[in-house]
C-alpha positions in Angstrom: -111.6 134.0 -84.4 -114.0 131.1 -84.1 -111.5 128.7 -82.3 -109.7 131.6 -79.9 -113.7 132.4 -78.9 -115.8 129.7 -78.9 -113.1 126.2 -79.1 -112.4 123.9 -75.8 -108.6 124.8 -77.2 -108.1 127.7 -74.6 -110.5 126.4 -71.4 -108.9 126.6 -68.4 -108.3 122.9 -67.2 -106.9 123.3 -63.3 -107.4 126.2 -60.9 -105.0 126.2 -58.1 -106.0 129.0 -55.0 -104.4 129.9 -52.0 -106.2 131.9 -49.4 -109.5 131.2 -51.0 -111.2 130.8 -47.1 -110.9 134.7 -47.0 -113.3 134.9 -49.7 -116.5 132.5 -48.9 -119.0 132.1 -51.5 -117.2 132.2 -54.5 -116.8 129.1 -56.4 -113.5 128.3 -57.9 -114.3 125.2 -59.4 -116.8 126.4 -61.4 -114.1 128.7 -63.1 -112.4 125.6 -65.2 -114.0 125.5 -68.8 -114.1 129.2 -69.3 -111.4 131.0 -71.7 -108.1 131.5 -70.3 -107.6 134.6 -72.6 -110.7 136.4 -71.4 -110.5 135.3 -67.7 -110.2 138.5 -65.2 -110.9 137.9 -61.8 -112.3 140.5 -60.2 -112.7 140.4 -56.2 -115.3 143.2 -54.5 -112.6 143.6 -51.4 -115.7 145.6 -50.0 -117.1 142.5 -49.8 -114.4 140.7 -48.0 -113.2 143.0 -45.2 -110.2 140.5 -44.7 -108.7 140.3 -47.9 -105.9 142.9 -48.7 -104.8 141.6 -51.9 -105.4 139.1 -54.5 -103.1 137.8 -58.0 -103.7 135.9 -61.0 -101.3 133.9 -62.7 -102.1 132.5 -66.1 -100.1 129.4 -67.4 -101.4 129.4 -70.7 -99.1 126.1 -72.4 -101.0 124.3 -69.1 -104.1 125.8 -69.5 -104.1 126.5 -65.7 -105.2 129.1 -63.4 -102.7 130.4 -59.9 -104.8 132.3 -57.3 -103.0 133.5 -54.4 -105.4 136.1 -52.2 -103.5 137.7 -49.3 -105.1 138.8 -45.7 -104.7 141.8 -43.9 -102.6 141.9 -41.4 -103.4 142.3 -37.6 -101.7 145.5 -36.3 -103.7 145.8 -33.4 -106.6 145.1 -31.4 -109.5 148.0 -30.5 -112.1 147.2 -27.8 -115.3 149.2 -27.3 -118.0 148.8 -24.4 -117.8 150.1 -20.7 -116.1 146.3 -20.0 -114.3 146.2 -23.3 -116.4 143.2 -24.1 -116.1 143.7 -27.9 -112.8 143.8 -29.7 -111.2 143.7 -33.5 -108.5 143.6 -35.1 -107.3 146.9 -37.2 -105.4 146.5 -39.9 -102.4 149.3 -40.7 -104.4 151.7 -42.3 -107.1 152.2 -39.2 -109.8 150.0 -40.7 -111.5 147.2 -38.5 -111.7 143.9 -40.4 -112.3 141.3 -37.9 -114.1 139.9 -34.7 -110.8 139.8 -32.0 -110.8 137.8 -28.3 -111.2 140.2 -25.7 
């Protein structure tokens, strides 16, 4: 139990992420060195109105982290304001996620 837990055996040596500018702030470097059996990331999309979806792919012979985070797509813009002088974009399901031009 000692080496699955506590041994440099199972740290994760390379994190590879794709869409990680939707999700400022979060640090994906600092992820290498922790357990690739125990790793779960988890994403507050609350947090990050433009993210829809995120995945994690473990390669565990590699020791190796895939993170592929997915945006929401623009459906349409909404404008408010007597001169429509502030706009966003909506995604499919209603929900304003963005600044969009006028």
């Amino acid at each position: 139990m000692y080496v699955v837990q506590f041994s440099p055996v199972f740290d994760i040596q390379n994190v590879e992420v794709e869409g990680g500018e939707l999700v400022p702030g979060i640090d994906f470097d600092s992820l290498e060195g922790k357990n690739i059996l125990f790793f779960k990331l988890d994403i507050d999309l609350t947090k990050y109105p433009k993210v829809a979806t995120y995945k994690v792919e473990k390669d565990y012979p590699n020791r190796s982290l895939e993170i592929e985070i997915g945006s929401k797509e623009r459906f349409t813009i909404w404008c408010v304001g007597k001169e429509a002088n502030e706009c966003f974009w909506i995604d499919e399901d209603g929900l304003a996620f963005s600044n969009a031009p006028n």
